[in-house]
C-alpha positions, 0 to 999 in steps of 0.5 A, spaced: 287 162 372 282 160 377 280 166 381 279 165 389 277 172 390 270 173 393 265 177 390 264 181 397 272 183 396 271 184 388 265 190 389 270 193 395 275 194 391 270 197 386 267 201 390 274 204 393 277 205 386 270 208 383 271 213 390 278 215 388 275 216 381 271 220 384 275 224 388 280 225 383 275 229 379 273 232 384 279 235 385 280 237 378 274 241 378 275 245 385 282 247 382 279 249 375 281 256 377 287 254 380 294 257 378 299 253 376 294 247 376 295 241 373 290 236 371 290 229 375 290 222 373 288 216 377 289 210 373 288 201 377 292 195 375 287 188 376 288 183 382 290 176 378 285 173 383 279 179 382 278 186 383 282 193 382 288 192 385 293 198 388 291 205 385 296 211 382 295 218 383 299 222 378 298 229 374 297 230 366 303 232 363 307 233 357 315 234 358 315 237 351 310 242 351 312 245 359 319 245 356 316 250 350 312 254 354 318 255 358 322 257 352 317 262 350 317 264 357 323 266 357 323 269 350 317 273 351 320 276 357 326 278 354 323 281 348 319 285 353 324 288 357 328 290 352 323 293 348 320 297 355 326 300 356 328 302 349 322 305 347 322 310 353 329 312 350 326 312 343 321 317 346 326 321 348 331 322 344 326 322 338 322 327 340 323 335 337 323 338 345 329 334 346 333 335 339 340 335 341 341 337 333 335 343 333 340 346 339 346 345 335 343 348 330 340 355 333 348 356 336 351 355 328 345 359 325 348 365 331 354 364 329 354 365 322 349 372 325 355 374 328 359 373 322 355 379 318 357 384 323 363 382 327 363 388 331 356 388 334 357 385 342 348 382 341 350 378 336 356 375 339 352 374 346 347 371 343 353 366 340 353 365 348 347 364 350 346 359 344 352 355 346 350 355 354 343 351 351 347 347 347 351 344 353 346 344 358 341 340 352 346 335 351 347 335 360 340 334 360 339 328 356 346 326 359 344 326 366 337 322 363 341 316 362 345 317 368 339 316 372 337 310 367 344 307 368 343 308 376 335 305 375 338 299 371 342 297 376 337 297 382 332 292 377 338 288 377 339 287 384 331 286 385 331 281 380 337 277 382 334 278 388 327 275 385 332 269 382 336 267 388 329 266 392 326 262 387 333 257 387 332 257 394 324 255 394 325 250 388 331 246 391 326 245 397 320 244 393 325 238 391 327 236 399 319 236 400 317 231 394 323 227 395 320 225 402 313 225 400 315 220 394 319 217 399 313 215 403 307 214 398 311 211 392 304 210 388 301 217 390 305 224 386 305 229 390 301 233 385 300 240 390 309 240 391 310 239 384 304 244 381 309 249 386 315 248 384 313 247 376 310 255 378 316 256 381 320 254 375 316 257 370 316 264 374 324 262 373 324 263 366 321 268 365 326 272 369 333 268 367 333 262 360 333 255 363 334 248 362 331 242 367 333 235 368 330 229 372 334 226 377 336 220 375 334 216 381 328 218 381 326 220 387 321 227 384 327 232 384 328 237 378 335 239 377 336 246 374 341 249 369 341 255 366 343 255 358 349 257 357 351 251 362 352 253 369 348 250 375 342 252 379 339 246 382 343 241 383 342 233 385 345 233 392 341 238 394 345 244 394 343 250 389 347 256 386 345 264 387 347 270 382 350 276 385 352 282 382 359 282 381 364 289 377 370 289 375 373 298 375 366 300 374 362 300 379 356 302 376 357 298 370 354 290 374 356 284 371 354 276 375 358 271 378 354 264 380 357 262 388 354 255 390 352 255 396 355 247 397 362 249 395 367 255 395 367 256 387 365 262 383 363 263 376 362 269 372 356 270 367 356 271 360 349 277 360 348 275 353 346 268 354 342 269 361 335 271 357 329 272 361 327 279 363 334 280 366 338 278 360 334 283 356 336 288 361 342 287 361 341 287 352 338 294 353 344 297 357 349 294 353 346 295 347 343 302 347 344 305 354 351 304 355 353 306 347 347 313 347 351 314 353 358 314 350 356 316 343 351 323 346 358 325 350 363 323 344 359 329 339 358 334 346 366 332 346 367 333 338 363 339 338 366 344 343 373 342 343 372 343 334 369 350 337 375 351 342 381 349 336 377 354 331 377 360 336 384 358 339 386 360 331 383 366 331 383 374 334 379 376 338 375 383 339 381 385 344 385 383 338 389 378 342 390 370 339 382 366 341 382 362 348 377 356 349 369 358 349 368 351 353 371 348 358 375 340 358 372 337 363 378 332 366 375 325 367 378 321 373 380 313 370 377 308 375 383 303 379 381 295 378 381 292 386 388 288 384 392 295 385 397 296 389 395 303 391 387 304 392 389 312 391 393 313 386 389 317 380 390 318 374 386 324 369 384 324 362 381 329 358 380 331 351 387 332 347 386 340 344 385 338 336 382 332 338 375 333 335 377 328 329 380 324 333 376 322 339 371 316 340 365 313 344 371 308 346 373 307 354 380 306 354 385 302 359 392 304 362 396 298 363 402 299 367 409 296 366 414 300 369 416 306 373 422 310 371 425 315 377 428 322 375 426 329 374 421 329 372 419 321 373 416 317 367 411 311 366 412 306 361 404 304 359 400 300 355 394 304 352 388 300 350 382 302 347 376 298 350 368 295 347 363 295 352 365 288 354 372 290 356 375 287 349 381 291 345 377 295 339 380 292 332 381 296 327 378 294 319 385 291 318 382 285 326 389 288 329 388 291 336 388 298 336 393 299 343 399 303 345 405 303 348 409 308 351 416 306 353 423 309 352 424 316 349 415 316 349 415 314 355 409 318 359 411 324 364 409 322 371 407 329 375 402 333 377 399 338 372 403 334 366 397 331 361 401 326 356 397 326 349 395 319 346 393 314 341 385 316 340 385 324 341 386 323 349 391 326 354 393 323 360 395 326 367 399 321 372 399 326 377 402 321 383 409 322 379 413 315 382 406 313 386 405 307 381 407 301 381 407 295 376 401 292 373 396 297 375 391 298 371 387 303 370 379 304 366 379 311 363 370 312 360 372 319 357 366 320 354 361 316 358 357 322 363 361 327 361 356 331 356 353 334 363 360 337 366 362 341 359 361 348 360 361 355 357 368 357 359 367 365 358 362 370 359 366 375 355 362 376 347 369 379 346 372 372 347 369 371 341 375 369 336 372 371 329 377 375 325 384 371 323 390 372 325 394 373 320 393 379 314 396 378 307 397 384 303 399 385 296 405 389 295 404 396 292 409 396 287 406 389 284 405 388 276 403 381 276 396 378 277 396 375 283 392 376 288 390 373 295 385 367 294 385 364 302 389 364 309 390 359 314 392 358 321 392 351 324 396 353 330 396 359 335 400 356 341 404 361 344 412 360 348 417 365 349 422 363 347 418 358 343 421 351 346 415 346 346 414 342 340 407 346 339 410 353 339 407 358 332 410 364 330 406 368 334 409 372 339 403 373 343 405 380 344 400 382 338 406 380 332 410 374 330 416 372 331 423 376 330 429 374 328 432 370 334 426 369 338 424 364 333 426 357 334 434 355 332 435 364 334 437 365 327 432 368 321 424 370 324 418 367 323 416 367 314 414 375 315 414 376 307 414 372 301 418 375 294 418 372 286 423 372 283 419 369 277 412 367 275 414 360 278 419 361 283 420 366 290 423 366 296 421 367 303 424 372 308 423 374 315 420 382 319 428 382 317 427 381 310 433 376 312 432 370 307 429 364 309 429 359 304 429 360 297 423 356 293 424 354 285 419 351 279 412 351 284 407 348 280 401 350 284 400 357 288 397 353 294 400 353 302 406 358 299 409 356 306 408 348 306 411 348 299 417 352 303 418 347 309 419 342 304 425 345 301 433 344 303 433 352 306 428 352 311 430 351 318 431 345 321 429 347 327 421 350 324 421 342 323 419 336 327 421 333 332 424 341 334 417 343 332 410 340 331 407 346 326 411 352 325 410 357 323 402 355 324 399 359 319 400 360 311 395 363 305 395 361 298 394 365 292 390 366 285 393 369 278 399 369 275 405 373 279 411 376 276 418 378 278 418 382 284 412 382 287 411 382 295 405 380 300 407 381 306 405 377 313 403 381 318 399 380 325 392 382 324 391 388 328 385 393 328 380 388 323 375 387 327 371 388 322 374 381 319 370 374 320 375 369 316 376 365 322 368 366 324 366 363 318 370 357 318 367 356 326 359 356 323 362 352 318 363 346 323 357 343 323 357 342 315 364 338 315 365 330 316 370 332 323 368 326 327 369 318 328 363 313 327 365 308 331 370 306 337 375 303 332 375 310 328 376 306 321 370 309 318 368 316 314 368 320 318 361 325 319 358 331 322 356 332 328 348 332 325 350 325 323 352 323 329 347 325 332 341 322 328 345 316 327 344 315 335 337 317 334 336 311 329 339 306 332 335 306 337 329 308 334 331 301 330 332 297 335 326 300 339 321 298 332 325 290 331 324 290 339 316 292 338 315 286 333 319 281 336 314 282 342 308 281 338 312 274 334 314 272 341 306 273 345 303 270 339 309 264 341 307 264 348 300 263 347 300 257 342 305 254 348 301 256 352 295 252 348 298 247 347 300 245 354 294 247 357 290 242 352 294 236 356 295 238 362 289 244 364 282 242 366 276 242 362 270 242 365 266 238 359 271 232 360 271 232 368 263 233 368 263 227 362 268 223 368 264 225 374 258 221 371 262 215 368 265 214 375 258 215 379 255 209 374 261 206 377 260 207 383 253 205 382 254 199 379 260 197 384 255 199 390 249 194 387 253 189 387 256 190 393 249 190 395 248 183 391 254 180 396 250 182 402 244 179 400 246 172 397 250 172 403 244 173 408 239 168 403 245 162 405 245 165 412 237 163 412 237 157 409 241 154 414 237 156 420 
């Protein structure tokens, strides 16, 4: 092709290309230091007719490796925060000065010192003062986390805040290069996209992230988060984060608004990734589970403490009370509610040490029913952190209904035992309305609310209630081997399905003052024979007759289970009649006699004391929400909390370290493609000034040839 080009054009153009080279360098090199710089390029295409034709300004990048770098952003950053915030609860609830255990152990250990002399009021204060450092060493960590919770929520709110301005200054980085790139199509906008690609790595780090390019490629970026929603859009509209909940208002969730339409959409915490994502880890992974599982065990243990003491006597020789306070938990009432004030209470269930477990609980109602009292018909459900219905080992969900004749009493003072060792109080009797729901988080901050509930170290209830002696005329072999007593609730007449045979007057119940008005409660047991005996009350008035024992164990449960015993001692009319029982050892004979009697004047007696101190040795709580699991000892509770987060604290600390090791490989990776290097930039900046040189001279060649021709005609 014949070139028409003239020489003078052709060293123009070379001059010009050598100086946007140089300029290019040179921009390069001042930005060496720069954050988020990204190395430029400036490449030529060649006129067909001579010379370096139009030029285009562009940065170095590798999508690939500024896509990694994001992802190990984002990974890192919710590694980091994860672990930054469990490691702080690791040290609390691993260090000794802190030991829940420890304090519960100084109280079981003054218990048992109690029980050597049961008479000594110092040894039954100490009792006391070591169950108040209990209850205020279990308060103390309780209200530790509340504040954490209360923390969480405040980063929250800041670093959505963080989010949302950063969406906002993408979405306008992507009006700004539109318009740049609109007006100059062979030159990148490289200062605006070095912003945004800031912007969006700092994105990263707080939320996980994908980016697309527009497609009429006009420059703009669009943003997703992973899990699909999106952030930055092509028409130029961008969504924000805001905190939205449910019941709870403490317990924050996300809901994404755009701000080009009026739509909403909640936000899985699991998939957000980024510093806000592993926040939201950490309190539904170990903050909000410690809080549950630290007031189940402050639960369990004051409330087995409370049902052992309720089945003894006391100093004052009267059935035991409660040492610690129930503290009555108020359900939390979902928006939807007809009636924002209407309540409902819960509280631990008496004997539902065993039975009560770190879940929250959700009261559905179906139906309101008028009389006197008035009833409810609900639905009970235990729920999981994340509000779905806690299954049991089987998968089936672990919920009740209560309707018809277990339909649940609606007044003021009435607490209506349920499923999971709870009672529910519906104190605005026909207040309700159908499909109220309501959140009940019974042991989520109640560890800070139990108190001791006396000051007396008479209350202590150490001895038993009930004495068994031998009768004086016994020719067999047969002796006391031990005494129980499950139940001490006291009604007069004994109407409440929970009544016992005590009378609450230092006895137990004469004929017609027990249940049914005909024979007393069991006062006697008589043998007829080695295998065979009969069961009188304070009357000597037969009760039930009882042939062919195989064993001498719970001579009492034997006789319940036999034709003779009174149908109104068993369910539904009572519960656990008469609440007390003994076994015996040895080989009796014909006409031996024990006797049942109240358990006046043995104060120095430390049966039922025994049993209390022995609490912290038995399996008597729940594991895990489901309540499928063996049950374990409070010592075991406790150390499973510590463990746990001890464990998910050390997984975190070397998920940090594999994630900066991944960040910094990225990180490598992409600034060997897009940073500056100073060696490669003086090695150009030298080509291009011999360019530039060379393109002068013959610049300089034109200028003289063309004043030799000039000269020649003259």
């Amino acid at each position: 092709m014949i070139r028409t080009a003239d020489l003078l054009s052709i060293a123009r153009s070379g001059v010009e290309a050598s100086n946007q080279l140089l300029s290019t360098t040179g921009n390069n090199i001042a930005n060496v230091n720069t954050e988020g710089y990204v190395r430029e390029r400036t490449s030529f295409v060649a006129e067909l007719t001579g010379g370096v034709g139009q030029f285009t300004t562009e940065r170095v990048m590798n999508t690939f490796a500024q896509n990694q770098l994001r992802r190990d952003t984002t990974n890192l950053a919710e590694h980091e925060a994860f672990w930054s915030k469990t490691a702080v609860l690791d040290n609390v609830f691993g260090s000794e000065a802190n030991s829940v255990s420890s304090s519960m152990s100084r109280f079981f250990a003054s218990l048992q010192t109690a029980n050597d002399d049961p008479t000594n009021m110092s040894a039954r204060q100490l009792v006391l003062g070591d169950a108040d450092s209990m209850i205020k060493q279990m308060g103390t960590i309780s209200t530790f986390l509340t504040d954490k919770a209360r923390e969480i929520n405040f980063e929250f709110q800041a670093s959505l805040n963080k989010v949302n301005s950063l969406v906002e200054s993408i979405a306008s980085f992507n009006d700004s290069i539109r318009i740049a790139q609109a007006n100059n199509r062979n030159d990148e906008p490289g200062a605006l996209m070095n912003q945004r690609d800031s912007a969006i790595l700092e994105l990263s780090s707080l939320v996980s992230i994908e980016t697309r390019n527009s497609s009429n490629g006009d420059g703009s970026v669009m943003i997703n988060l992973t899990s699909g929603e999106s952030l930055v859009m092509q028409d130029g509209t961008f969504s924000v984060l805001n905190v939205n909940n449910s019941a709870d208002l403490n317990y924050k969730s996300l809901q994404l608004t755009s701000n080009g339409k009026p739509t909403s959409l909640n936000i899985a915490e699991t998939e957000l990734g980024g510093t806000i994502g592993g926040l939201f880890r950490y309190r539904d992974e170990v903050l909000e589970p410690s809080r549950r599982e630290l007031g189940q065990i402050a639960l369990a243990v004051t409330e087995a403490v409370n049902t052992q003491n309720r089945a003894g006597m006391d100093y004052d020789q009267q059935l035991g009370g409660e040492i610690f306070t129930r503290p009555i938990s108020v359900a939390l009432g979902y928006p939807e509610n007809t009636d924002s004030t209407s309540v409902v209470n819960g509280r631990i269930s008496k004997g539902g040490a065993s039975e009560i477990t770190s879940a929250d609980y959700q009261i559905e109602i179906h139906a309101v029913n008028a009389g006197v009292p008035p009833t409810i018909d609900a639905t009970v459900s235990l729920l999981n952190l994340d509000g779905s219905v806690v299954k049991d080992a089987d998968g089936n969900e672990i919920k009740q209904l209560y309707a018809g004749a277990n339909a649940l009493t609606a007044q003021s003072g009435t607490f209506n035992e349920v499923i999971g060792g709870l009672e529910l109080e519906f104190s605005k009797g026909t207040g309700y309305s159908v499909d109220d729901t309501f959140l009940l988080q019974p042991t989520k901050d109640v560890a800070d609310k139990i108190e001791v509930f006396t000051t007396r170290p008479e209350d202590l209830a150490l001895a038993s209630p009930i004495r068994i002696e031998a009768g004086d005329d016994n020719l067999g072999g047969a002796e006391l081997a031990s005494t129980s007593v499950t139940n001490t609730f006291v009604e007069n007449p004994p109407v409440d399905p929970r009544s016992s045979g005590f009378d609450g007057a230092g006895g137990i119940h004469a004929p017609g003052s027990a249940p049914g008005g005909g024979v007393g409660a069991p006062a006697s047991v008589r043998f007829t024979s080695s295998t065979d005996y009969e069961v009188l009350d304070s009357a000597g008035t037969l009760i039930t007759t009882v042939t062919g024992i195989l064993s001498l164990d719970n001579l009492l449960t034997q006789a319940a289970g036999t034709p003779g015993w009174p149908a109104a001692f068993n369910a539904p009319t009572m519960n656990d009649y008469p609440g007390y029982d003994f076994s015996l050892k040895g080989e009796p004979k014909a006409g031996d006699t024990f006797s049942i009697g109240y358990n006046g004047n043995g104060l120095n007696d430390n049966r039922n004391g025994l049993i209390m101190a022995n609490l912290q040795n038995e399996n008597g709580m729940q594991l895990n929400n489901a309540g499928s699991g063996d049950p374990v000892s409070f010592h075991e509770a406790y150390a499973n909390i510590v463990g746990d987060i001890g464990q998910k604290a050390a997984n975190a600390d070397v998920a940090v370290k594999a994630g900066e090791a991944l960040k910094l490989q990225s990180k490598d990776w992409f600034d060997s493609v897009s940073g500056v290097s100073l060696d490669e930039e003086a090695a150009n900046l030298v080509r291009f000034q011999q360019s530039y040189a060379a393109a002068a001279r013959l610049l300089n060649t034109a200028q003289e040839m063309f004043d030799t021709i000039l000269s020649m005609v003259r």
